[in-house]
C-alpha positions as CSV (number, residue, x, y, z in Angstrom):
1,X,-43.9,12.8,10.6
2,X,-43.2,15.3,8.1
3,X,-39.7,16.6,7.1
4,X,-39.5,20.3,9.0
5,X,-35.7,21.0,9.3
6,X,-32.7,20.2,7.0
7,X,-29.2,19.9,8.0
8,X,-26.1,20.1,5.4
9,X,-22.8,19.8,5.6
10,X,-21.2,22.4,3.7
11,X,-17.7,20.8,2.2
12,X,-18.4,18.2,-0.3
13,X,-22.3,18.3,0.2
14,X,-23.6,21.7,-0.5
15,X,-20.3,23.2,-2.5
16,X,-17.7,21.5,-4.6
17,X,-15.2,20.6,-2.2
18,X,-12.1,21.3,-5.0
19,X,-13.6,24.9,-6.4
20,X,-15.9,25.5,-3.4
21,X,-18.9,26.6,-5.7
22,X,-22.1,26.6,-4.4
23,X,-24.1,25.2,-7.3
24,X,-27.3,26.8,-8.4
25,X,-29.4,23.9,-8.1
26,X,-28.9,24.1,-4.4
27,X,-29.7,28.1,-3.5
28,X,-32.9,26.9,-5.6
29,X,-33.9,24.1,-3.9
30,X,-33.6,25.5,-0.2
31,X,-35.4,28.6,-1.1
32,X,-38.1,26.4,-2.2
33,X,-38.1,24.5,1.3
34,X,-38.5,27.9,3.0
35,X,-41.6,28.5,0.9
36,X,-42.9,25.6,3.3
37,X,-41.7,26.7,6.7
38,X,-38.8,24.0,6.5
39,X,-35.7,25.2,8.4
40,X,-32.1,25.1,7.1
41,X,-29.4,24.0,9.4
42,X,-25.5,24.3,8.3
43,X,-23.5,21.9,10.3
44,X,-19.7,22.2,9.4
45,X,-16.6,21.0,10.6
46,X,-15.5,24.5,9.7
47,X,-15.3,27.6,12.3
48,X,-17.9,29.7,11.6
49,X,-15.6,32.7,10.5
50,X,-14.6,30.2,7.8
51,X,-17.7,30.3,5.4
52,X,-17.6,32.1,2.8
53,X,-20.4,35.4,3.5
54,X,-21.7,35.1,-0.4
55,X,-23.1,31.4,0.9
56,X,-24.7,32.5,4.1
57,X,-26.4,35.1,2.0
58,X,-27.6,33.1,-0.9
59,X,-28.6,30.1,1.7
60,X,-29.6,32.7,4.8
61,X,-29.7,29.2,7.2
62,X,-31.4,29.6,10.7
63,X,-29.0,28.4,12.3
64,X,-25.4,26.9,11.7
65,X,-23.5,24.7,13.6
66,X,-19.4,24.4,13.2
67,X,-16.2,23.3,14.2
68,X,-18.0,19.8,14.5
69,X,-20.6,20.4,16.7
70,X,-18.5,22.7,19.3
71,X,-20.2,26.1,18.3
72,X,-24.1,26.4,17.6
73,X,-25.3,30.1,16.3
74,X,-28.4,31.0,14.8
75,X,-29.0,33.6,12.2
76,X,-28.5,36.7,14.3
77,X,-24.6,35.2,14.9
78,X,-25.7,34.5,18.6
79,X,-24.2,31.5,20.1
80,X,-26.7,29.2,21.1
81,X,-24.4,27.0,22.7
82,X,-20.5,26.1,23.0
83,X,-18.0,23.4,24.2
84,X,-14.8,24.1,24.9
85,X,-11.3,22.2,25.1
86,X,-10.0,22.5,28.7
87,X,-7.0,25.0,28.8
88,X,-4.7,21.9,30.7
89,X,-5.8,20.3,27.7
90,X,-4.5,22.4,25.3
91,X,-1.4,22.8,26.9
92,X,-0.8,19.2,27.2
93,X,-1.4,18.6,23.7
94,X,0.8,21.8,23.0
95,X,3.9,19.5,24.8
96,X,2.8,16.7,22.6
97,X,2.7,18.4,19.4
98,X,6.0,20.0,19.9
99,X,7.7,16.6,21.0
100,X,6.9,14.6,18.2
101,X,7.4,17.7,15.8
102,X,4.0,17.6,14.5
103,X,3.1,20.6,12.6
104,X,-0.9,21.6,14.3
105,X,-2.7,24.8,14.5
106,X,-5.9,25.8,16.8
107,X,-9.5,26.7,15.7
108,X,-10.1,29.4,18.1
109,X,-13.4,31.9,18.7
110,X,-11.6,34.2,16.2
111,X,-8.9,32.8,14.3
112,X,-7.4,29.4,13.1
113,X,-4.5,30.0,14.5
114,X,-1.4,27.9,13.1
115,X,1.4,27.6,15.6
116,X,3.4,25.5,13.8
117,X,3.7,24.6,10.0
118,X,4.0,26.0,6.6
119,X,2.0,23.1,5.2
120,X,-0.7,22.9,7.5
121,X,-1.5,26.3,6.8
122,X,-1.2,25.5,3.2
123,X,-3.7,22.8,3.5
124,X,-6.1,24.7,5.6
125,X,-6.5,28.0,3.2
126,X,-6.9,25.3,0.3
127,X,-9.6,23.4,2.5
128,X,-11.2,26.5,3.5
129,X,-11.1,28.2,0.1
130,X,-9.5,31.5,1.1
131,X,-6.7,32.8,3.9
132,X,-8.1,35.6,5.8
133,X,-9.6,33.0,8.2
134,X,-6.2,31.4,9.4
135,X,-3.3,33.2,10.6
136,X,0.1,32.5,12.2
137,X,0.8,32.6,15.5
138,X,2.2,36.5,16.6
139,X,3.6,34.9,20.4
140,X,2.5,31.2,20.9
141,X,0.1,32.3,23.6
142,X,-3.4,33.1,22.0
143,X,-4.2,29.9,23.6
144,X,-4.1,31.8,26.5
145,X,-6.3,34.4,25.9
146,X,-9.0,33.1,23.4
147,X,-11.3,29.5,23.5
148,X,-9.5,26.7,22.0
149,X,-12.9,24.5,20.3
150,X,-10.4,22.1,18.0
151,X,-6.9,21.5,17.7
152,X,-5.2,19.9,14.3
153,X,-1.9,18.1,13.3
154,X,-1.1,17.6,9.9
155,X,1.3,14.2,8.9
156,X,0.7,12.5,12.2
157,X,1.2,8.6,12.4
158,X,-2.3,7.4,13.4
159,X,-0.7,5.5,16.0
160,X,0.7,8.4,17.8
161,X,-2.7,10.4,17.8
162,X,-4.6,7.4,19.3
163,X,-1.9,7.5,21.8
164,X,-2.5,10.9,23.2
165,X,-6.4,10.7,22.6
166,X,-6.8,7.5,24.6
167,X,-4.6,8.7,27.2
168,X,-7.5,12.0,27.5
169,X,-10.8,10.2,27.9
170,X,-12.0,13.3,27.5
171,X,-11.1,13.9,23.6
172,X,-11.7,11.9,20.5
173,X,-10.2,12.7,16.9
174,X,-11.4,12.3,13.4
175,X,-10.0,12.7,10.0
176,X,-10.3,15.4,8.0
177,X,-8.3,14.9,5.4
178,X,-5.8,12.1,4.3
179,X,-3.0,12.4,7.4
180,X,-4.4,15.4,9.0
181,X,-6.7,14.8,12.1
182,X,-9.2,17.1,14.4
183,X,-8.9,16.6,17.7
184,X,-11.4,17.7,20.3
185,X,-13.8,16.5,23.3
186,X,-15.3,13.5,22.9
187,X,-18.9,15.1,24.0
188,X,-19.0,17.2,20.5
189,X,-20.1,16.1,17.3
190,X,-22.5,17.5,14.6
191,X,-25.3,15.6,15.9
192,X,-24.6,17.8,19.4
193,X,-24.5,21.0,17.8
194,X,-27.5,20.5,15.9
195,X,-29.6,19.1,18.7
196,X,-29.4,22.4,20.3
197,X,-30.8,24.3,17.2
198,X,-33.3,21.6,17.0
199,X,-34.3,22.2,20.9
200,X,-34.8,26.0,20.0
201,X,-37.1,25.3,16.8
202,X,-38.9,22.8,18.9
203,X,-38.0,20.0,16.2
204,X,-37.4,16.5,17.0
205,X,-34.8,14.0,14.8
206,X,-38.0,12.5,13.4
207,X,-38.1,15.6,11.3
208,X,-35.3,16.3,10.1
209,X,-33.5,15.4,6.8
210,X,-29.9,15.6,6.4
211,X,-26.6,15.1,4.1
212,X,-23.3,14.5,4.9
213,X,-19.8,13.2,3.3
214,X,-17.5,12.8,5.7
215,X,-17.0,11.0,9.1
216,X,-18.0,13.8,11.2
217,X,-21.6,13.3,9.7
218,X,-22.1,10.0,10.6
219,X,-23.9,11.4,14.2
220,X,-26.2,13.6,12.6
221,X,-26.8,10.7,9.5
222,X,-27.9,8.2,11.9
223,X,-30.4,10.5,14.1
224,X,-32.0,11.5,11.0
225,X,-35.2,10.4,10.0
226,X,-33.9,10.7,6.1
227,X,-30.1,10.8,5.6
228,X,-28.0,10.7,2.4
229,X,-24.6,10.4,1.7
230,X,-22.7,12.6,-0.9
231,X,-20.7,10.5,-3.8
232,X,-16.8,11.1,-3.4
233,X,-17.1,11.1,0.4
234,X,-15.0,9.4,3.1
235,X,-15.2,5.1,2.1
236,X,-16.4,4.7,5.9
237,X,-19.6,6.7,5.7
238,X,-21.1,4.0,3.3
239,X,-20.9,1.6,6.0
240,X,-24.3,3.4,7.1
241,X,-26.2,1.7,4.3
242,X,-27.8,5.1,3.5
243,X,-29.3,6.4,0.1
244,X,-26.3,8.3,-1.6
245,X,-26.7,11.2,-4.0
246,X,-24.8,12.8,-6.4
247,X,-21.7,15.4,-5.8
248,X,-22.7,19.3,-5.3
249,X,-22.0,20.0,-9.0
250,X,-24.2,17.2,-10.4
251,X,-26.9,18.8,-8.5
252,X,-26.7,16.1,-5.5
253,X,-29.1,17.8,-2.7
254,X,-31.5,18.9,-5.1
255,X,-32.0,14.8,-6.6
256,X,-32.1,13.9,-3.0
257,X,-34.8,16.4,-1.6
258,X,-36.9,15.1,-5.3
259,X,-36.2,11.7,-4.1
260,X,-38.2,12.4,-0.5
261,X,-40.7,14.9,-2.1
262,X,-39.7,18.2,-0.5
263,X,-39.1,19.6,-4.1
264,X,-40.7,18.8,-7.3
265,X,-39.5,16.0,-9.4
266,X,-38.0,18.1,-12.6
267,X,-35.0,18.4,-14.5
268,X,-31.8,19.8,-13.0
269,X,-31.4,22.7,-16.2
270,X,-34.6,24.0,-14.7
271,X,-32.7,24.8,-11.4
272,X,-29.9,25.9,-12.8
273,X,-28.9,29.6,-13.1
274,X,-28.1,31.3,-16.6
275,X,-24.2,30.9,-16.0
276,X,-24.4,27.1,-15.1
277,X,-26.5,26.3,-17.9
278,X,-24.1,27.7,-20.5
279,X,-21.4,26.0,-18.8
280,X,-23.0,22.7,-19.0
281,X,-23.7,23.8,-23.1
282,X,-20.3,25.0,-23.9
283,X,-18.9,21.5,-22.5
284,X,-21.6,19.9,-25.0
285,X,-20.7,22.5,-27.7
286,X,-17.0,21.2,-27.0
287,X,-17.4,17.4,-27.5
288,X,-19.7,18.1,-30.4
289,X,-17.5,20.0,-32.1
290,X,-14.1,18.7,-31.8
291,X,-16.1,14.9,-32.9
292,X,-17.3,17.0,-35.7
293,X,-13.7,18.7,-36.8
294,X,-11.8,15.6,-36.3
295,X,-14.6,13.9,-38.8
296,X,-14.0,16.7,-41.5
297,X,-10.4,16.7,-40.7
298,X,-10.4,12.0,-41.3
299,X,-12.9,13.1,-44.4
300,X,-10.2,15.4,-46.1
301,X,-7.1,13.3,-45.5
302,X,-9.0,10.3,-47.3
303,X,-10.1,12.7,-49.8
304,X,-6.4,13.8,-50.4
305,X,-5.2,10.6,-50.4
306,X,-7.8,9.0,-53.2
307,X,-8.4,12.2,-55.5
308,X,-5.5,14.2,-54.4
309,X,-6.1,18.3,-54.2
310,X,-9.7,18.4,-55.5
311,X,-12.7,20.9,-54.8
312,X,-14.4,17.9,-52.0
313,X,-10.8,18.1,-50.1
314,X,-11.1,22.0,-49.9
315,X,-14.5,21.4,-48.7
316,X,-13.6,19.2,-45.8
317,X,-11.0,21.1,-44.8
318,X,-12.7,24.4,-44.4
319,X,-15.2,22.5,-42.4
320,X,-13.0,20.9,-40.0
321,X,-11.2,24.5,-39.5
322,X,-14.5,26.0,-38.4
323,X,-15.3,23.2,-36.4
324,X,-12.0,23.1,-34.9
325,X,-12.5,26.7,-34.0
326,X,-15.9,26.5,-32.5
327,X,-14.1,24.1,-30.4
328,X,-11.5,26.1,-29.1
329,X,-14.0,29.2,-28.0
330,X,-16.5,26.6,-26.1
331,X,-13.3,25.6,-24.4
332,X,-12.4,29.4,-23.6
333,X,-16.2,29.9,-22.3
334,X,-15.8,27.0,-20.5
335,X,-13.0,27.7,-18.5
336,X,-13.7,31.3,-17.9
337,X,-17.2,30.0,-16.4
């Protein structure tokens, strides 16, 4: 069967998961799928009011599915469908969190709410890329009044999370970043969320393409009929024996979607945007140029040394000042990019 939906994760597979840029290569590619009726699915372990409104314009997916599969919307922002942590639940895990002095936070239908920590919320603005998403708790009681989908500790012993998940068959937990868990029922998971998107576009998993990096893609990797794994994703997702493509910023979904002949096979620059492309020249620029000064720079000091102050030594040394400069001003274009 032909390909006719793709799911992405979002972190670490469609933008850089350290400067959270959305390469280029990507808009291009998925606005080429569109051209062939292909639907884009965003399935995040993220709350939906965590992604960034500059990526849902340039991407404009039909539908997106977050906080791991809890929460599926489609492109009108209607929920689709929803699972919720039971409210004894949450209060249990509340007692728990509290007792073993575990900093953890809530993502809610509105907020990431952080009840406890300094850290945690530290983490979770630099996960999510900005801080008007998470907010501190005004009363330790919007639990009360709002849908709890996830809940998080930061720093927990693995040990003492197993504990209270396998005393709640109910829940499961994955890792979201190094010490820092999700926790949340054991009935959700990407593959979930997506199912019902796939149910409303009448697409089955023989279909559908998708990419992932982490653990909470390992559902929606395996019901694929073509899945690929991101380079510099969690060491367990390997254990699939997928295909695995490059990293967002070496153009990684746009190599893989070649690789299965949803786009044409042609070099990344010609995907690129105008900015990208003289970021990747200034970095070439760079090398060049500081090999170059640091050749007139060696050529002069043997110069000096053989002939002493001669005309050849001025020479060299001019050269491997301009070169030297050029050097420094692909650097500032570089970083300013």
């Amino acid at each position: 069967m032909a390909i006719k939906a793709l799911i992405i994760d979002i972190d670490g597979t469609l933008i850089d998961k350290r400067t959270h840029r959305l390469p280029q290569s990507a808009v291009a590619s998925v606005n080429h799928l569109k051209k062939s009726d292909i639907k884009i699915i965003l399935a995040t372990g993220r709350t939906h009011y965590s992604i960034d409104s500059s990526l849902l314009k340039a991407i404009k997916p039909d539908y997106v599915v977050s906080v791991n599969g809890a929460i599926c919307q489609n492109s009108l922002g209607e929920i689709v469908s929803d699972k919720k942590i039971p409210k004894d639940i949450v209060v249990q895990f509340l007692d728990w969190a509290n007792r073993e002095k575990l900093e953890h936070a809530f993502h809610m239908d509105h907020k990431t709410v952080i009840y406890q920590g300094e850290q945690l919320l530290k983490k979770l603005v630099r996960l999510i890329g900005h801080d008007y998403s998470a907010i501190r708790t005004v009363d330790g009681k919007e639990h009360l009044d709002h849908p709890v989908y996830n809940m998080i500790v930061l720093s927990a012993p693995l040990e003492k999370v197993k504990s209270f998940v396998s005393a709640r068959p109910s829940l499961r937990y994955d890792e979201f970043d190094p010490g820092s868990y999700d926790i949340f029922n054991k009935s959700v998971n990407k593959a979930v969320g997506c199912e019902a998107a796939l149910k409303a576009l009448n697409i089955s998993w023989d279909e559908v393409m998708a990419l992932g990096d982490n653990t909470n893609d390992i559902e929606m990797l395996r019901k694929a009929k073509a899945g690929y794994v991101v380079k510099g994703g969690h060491p367990d997702i390997y254990k699939l024996g997928l295909p695995v493509t490059d990293e967002p910023l070496k153009d990684g979904l746009a190599k893989a979607l070649g690789k299965e002949g949803l786009i044409p096979l042609q070099k990344n620059l010609l995907l690129l945007d105008s900015d990208e492309v003289l970021t990747r020249m200034n970095g070439s620029r760079l090398k060049i140029s500081s090999l170059i000064s640091a050749a007139f720079a060696v050529a002069a000091l043997n110069e000096w040394l053989v002939k002493g102050v001669s005309a050849n030594f001025g020479l060299y040394l001019v050269l491997s000042l301009v070169m030297a400069v050029m050097a420094v001003l692909a650097y500032r274009k570089q970083k300013s990019a």
